[in-house]
N, C-alpha and C positions, 0 to 999 in steps of 0.2 A: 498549768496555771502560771500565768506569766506576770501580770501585775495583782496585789492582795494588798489586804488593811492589815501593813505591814505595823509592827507595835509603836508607838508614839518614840522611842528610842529606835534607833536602825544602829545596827553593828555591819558595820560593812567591810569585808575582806577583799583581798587586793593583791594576794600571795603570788598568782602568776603574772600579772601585770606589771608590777613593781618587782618582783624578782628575777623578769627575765633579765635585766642590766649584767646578771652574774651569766649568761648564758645564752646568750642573745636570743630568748624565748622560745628555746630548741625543746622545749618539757617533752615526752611521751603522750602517747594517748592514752597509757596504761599509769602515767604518773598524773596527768591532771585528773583522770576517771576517781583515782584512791582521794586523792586531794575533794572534789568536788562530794563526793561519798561521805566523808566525815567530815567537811563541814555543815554540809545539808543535817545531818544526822544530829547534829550540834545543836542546832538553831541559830547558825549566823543567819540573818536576814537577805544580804545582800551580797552576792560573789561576784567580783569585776574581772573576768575569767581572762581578757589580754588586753590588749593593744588596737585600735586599727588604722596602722598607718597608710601613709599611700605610697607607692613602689619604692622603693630604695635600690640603689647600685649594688650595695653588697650584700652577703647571705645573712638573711633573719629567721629562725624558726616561726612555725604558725600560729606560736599567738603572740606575734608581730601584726598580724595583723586580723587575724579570729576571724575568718571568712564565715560564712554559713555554711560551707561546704564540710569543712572542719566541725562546726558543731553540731550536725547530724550527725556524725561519728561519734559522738558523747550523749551518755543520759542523762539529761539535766530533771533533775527528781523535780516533781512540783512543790510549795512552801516555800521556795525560791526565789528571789526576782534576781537574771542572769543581768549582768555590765558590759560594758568595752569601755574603753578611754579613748580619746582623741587628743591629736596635742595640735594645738590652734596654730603653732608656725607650719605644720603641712597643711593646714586649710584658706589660710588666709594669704590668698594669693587670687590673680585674674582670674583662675580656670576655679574660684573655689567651690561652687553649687553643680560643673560636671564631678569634679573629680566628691564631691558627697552623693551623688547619686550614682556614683561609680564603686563606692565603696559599701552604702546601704539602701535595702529594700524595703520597703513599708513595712512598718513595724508587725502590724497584721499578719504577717508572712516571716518573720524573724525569728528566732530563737534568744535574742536578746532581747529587753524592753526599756534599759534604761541607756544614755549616753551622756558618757562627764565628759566637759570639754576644761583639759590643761592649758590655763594661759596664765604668762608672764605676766604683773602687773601692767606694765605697760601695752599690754596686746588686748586687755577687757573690752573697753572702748568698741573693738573692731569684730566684738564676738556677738553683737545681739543678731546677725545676719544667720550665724549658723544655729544660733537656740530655734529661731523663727523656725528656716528648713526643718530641723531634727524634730521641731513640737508639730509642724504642716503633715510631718510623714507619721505620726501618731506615738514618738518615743517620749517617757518620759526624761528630764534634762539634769543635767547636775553643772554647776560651773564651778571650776577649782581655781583658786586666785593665786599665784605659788609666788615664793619670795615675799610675805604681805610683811617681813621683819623690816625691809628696805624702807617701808612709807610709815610719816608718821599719823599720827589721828586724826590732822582736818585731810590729810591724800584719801585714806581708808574711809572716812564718813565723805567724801565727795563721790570716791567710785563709788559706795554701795546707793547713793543718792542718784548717781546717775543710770544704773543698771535697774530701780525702780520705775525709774524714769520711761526709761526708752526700751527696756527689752522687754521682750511676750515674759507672760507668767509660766514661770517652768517652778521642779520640785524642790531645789539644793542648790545654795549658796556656801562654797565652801572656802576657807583660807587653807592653806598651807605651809607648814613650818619649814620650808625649804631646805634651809642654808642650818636648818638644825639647832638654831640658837636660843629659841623663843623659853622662856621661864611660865611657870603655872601662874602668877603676879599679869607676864606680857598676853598670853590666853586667854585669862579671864577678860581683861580691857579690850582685846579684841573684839572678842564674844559679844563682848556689851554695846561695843560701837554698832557690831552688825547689825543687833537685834534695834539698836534705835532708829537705825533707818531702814528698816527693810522689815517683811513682815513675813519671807518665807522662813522653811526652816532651815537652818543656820548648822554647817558642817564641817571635821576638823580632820584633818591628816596631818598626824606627829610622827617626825624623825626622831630617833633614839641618838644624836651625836652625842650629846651629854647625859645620858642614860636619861633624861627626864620624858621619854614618851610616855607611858603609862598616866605619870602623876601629871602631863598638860594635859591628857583626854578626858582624865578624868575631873581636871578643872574647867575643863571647855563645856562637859558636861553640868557638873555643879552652877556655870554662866547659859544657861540654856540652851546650849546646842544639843540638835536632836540627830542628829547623822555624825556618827564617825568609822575611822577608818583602823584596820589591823591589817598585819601580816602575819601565817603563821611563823614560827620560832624570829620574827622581825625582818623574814627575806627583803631587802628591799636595795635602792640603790646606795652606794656609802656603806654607812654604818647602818641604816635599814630605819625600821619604821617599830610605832609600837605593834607589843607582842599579841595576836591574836589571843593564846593560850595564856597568858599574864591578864589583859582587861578583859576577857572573859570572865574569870575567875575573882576580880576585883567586883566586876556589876555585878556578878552571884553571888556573893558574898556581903554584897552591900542591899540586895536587895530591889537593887533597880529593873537588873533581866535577870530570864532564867537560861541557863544554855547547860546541856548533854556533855560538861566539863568532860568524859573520859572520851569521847568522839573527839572532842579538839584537841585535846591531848597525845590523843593517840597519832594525828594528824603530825602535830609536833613532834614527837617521838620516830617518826618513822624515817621516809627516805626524804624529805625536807633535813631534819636532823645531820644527817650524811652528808646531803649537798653542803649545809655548813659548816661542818669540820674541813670538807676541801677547799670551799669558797670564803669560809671566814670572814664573812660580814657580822656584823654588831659592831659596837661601840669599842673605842680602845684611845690611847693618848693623844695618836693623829686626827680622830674626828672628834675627841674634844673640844683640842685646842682650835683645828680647822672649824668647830661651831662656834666656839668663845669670839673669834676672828670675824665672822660672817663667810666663812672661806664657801665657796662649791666642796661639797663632798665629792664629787666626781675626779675632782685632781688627785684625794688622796689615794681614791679608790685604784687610779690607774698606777699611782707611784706603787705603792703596794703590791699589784699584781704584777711589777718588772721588777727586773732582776737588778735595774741600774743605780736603785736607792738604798743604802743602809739606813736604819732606824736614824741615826743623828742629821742623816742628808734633808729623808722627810720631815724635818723639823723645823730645820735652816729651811727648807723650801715653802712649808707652811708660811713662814714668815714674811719671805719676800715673796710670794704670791700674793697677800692679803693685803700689801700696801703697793700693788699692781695696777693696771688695767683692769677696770670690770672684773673684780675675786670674785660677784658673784655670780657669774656668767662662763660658763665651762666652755674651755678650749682647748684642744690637746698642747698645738703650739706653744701656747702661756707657758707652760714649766720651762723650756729651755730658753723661752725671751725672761723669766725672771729669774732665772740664774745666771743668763747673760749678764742683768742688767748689774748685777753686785760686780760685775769684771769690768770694770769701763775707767781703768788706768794704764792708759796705754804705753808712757814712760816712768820706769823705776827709777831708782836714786843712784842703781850701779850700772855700770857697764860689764860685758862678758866678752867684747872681743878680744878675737885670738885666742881666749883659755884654754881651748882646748884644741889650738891648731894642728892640722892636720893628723890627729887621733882617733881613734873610731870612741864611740859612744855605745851602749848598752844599756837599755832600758830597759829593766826588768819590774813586770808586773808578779799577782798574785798567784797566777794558775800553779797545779800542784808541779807540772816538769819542771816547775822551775829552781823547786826546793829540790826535786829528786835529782839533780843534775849542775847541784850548784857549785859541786868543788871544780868539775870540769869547766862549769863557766868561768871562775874564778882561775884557772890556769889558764883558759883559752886568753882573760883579759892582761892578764899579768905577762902575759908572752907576745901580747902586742901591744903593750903601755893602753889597753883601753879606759876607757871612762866609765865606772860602773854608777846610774844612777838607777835608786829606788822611784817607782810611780806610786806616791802614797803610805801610808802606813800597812806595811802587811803583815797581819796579824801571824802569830805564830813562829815570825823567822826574825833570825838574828840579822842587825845589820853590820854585824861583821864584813868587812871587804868591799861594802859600798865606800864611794867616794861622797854620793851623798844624795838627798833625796828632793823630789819635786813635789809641789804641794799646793794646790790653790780656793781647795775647795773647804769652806767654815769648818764645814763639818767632819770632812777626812782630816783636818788640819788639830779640830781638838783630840781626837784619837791618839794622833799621831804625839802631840805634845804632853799624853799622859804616860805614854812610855818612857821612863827614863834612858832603854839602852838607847834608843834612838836622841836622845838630845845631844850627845857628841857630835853628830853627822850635819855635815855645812847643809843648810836649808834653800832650797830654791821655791820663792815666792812672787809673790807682789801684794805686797804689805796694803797699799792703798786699798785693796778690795775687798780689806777683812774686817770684820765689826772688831770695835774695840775692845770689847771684852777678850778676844781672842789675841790683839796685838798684844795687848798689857802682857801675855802669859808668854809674847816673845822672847820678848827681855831673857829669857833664861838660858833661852839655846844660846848654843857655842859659837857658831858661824851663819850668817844669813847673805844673801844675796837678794835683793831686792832688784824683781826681772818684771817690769810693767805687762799687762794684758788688757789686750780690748778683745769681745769678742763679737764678729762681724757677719752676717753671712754674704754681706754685699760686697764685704771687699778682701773677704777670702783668706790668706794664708801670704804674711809677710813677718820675716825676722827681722830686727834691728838690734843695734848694740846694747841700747839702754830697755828694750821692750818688743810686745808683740802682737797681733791680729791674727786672730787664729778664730776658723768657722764654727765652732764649736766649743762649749766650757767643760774640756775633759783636760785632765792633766797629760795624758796623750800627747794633745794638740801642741800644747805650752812646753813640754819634755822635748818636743821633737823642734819647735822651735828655736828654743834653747838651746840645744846641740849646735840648730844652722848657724846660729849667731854668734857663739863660738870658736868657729871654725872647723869644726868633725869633718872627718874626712867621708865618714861612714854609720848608718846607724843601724844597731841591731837588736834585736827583741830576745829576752829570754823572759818564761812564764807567762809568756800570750798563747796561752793554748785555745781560746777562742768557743769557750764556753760548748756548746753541743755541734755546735756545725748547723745548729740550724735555728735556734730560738731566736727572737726578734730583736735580743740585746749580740748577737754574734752577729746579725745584717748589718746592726747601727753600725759597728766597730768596723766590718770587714769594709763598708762605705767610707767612712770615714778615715781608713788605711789609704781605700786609695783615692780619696779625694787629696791628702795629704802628699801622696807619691806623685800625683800629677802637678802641683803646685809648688814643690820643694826640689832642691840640687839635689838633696842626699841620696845616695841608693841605702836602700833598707834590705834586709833578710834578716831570719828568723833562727835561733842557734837552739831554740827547740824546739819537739812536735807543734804544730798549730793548726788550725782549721781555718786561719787568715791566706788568704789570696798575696802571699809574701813566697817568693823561693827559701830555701833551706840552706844553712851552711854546715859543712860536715863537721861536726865539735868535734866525734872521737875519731876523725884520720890522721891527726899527725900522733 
């Protein structure tokens, strides 16, 4: 049983579709079979069981793209009506009616019967060509409007006037909370706008950035929509979506549907549960703020699962993201062009040549060899007059015996200036790049050097006396700079042990070591264990 007089409310689930972003929709056939089993059992109406994209370069799990080959291998109980999603940037292109008839077979012959098509606001317009095909081949259609927070009410009442207009009659017209920010107030008025020009039924897909999923579904509801959407325990991309096992339990409770509450729960409870204590999506302070902002969830999602952000980084980064280039429009490159973008003083107010004429220099980062090894480091610099600078605030360690520390980043920089032992020790900045709030709290250190930074990639890696151009916004860059402009004879690393030797935050760094070595006089080596592509110098031979 493929299409049915499904109840005047549709509750429609979307757990593997929307969850794969945590997993690049690598699911089991034994994890979506459990999944597809309690929810059928439940009474969700409508399960959007993946994806179907069209080929991609790199590796996606299969319900990246839910073939039919794939879902023969699945029993899909009848009481059902099965989904897939499509996202309108892979279809709307020259080849776009081969590559849909490359991807589905007449619905009569299908194991799915409904197809939602994902378009940007700005992509509607160019989707009535693929509703027509997908309605020709006998599917039922859903259109999903995503980012609808970006337009305001005569944008919203003209699309939905013009998709009256000119496209074939399909089942679901749906908005999308995107960017995560929309209030039960901004839903309802949405709702309303839909329902005056348009006369299908009217459907809603809530992110939880600001926990308010649940309470806008169920206002999108109480506004007359008849389709919405859940995830179970909220899988979804970001901070996720509302909780299948949450408005469940609210339209049970209220009386609107009835659903088999300990089957979806139990769905909840099981190996989804698990997946998110590892993957840790829901809602938290970074997709608050990143929804209060209009931010993409996607940026925070990626700062999050690297190693390279501390909590106060992702915060400072939220900010200058959101007053960016298209915040809502995901691009991986954005994070390090809006961190760039706070670095663009390329002259300080001091000069540093010669300071450290012909000295070697010592840059010591976090890693643990560096504390385990630090009195020998501290002899080894003492015996050649070196220059010992700190990269940053490192938690836990004294700075006893530095000379003093580098610092460029907001948010390692307030850290840094809440530890009092660290306030004695001369400060290497560039003041120009810092919010005010943070200057004001200068004022208190002991000694500052004021060393300008631009950061370029076009024009690579250059010291100056008064500032610098460094490819990259790590205190690295700007530390090693500093030294050249100086005058060091020599630089060397202690506590760059180089994280595992293999994760994606040890490639950025080990790249960027020797993008550094190739552009700079200095020779560099390493005076403890590392996993950087640096030679070793012997600490304990003499």
């Amino acid at each position: 049983m493929k299409k049915q007089d499904l109840p005047s409310l549709k509750l429609l689930d979307c757990t593997l579709r929307d969850g794969g972003y945590y997993n690049n929709w690598d699911f089991s056939l034994e994890e979506a079979q459990d999944y597809i089993d309690n929810l059928a059992r439940g009474g969700v109406d409508i399960i959007e069981i993946g994806f179907r994209f069209t080929p991609k370069a790199e590796f996606l799990g299969p319900f990246a793209y839910t073939r039919e080959s794939l879902l023969k291998k699945l029993h899909l109980p009848e009481g059902v009506q099965f989904a897939v999603m499509i996202n309108a940037s892979d279809y709307l292109s020259a080849t776009w009616e081969q590559d849909l008839k490359a991807a589905f077979v007449r619905e009569k012959d299908s194991a799915i019967s409904l197809v939602r098509i994902a378009a940007h606001i700005g992509q509607v317009a160019e989707c009535d060509k693929l509703v027509e095909w997908l309605k020709a081949a006998g599917y039922d259609v859903g259109l999903n409007v995503m980012q609808i927070s970006q337009a305001d009410d005569t944008r919203i009442t003209a699309l939905v006037e013009d998709i009256e207009a000119r496209f074939k009659p399909f089942e679901a017209l749906y908005f999308a909370d995107s960017l995560g920010n929309l209030t039960p107030t901004d839903v309802t008025r949405i709702v309303k706008l839909f329902r005056a020009a348009s006369s299908k039924p009217i459907g809603f897909h809530g992110h939880d950035n600001i926990g308010l999923g649940v309470a806008n579904s169920l206002a999108a509801i109480e506004a007359g929509a008849t389709w919405v959407d859940a995830t179970v325990t909220g899988m979804g991309r970001g901070a996720g979506n509302t909780q299948t096992e949450y408005l469940s339990l609210e339209l049970t409770h209220k009386g609107l549907r009835a659903f088999n509450l300990l089957d979806i729960q139990r769905a909840a409870t099981g190996w989804l549960s698990q997946m998110k204590k590892t993957c840790q999506w829901g809602t938290n302070i970074f997709y608050y703020e990143a929804g209060l902002r209009a931010l993409h969830p996607s940026y925070v999602q990626q700062m999050l699962s690297s190693n390279r952000y501390e909590a106060l980084d992702i915060l400072v980064m939220i900010a200058a993201l959101s007053g960016g280039e298209m915040p809502t429009s995901y691009r991986a490159a954005n994070i390090d062009r809006a961190l760039a973008a706070l670095m663009a003083a390329p002259e300080g107010r001091d000069t540093v040549a010669d300071r450290w004429k012909g000295r070697p220099v010592i840059l010591v980062a976090g890693g643990p060899q560096g504390g385990r090894h630090w009195d020998a480091i501290v002899t080894y610099a003492k015996a050649r007059k070196a220059i010992i600078l700190a990269l940053n605030h490192i938690k836990g360690r004294s700075p006893t015996d530095c000379d003093g520390v580098v610092c460029i980043h907001p948010a390692r920089m307030m850290a840094l200036l809440s530890d009092r032992a660290w306030s004695d020790l001369p400060l290497y900045t560039a003041r120009d790049t810092l919010p005010k709030s943070v200057c004001a709290k200068l004022e208190a250190h002991a000694s500052i050097t004021d060393y300008g930074v631009c950061v370029s990639d076009n024009h690579g890696f250059e010291a100056r006396s008064t500032g610098c151009t460094i490819p990259t916004p790590e205190a690295l860059s700007y530390a090693w700079a500093l030294a050249e402009a100086a005058g060091a004879c020599e630089l060397m690393f202690a506590g760059f042990d180089g994280y595992d030797g293999q994760s994606n935050a040890f490639r950025q760094t080990d790249a960027l070591i020797d993008t550094l070595r190739k552009q700079s006089k200095l020779p560099v080596a390493s005076l403890t264990a590392s996993h950087y592509s640096v030679p070793h110098i012997a600490l304990y031979s003499e």
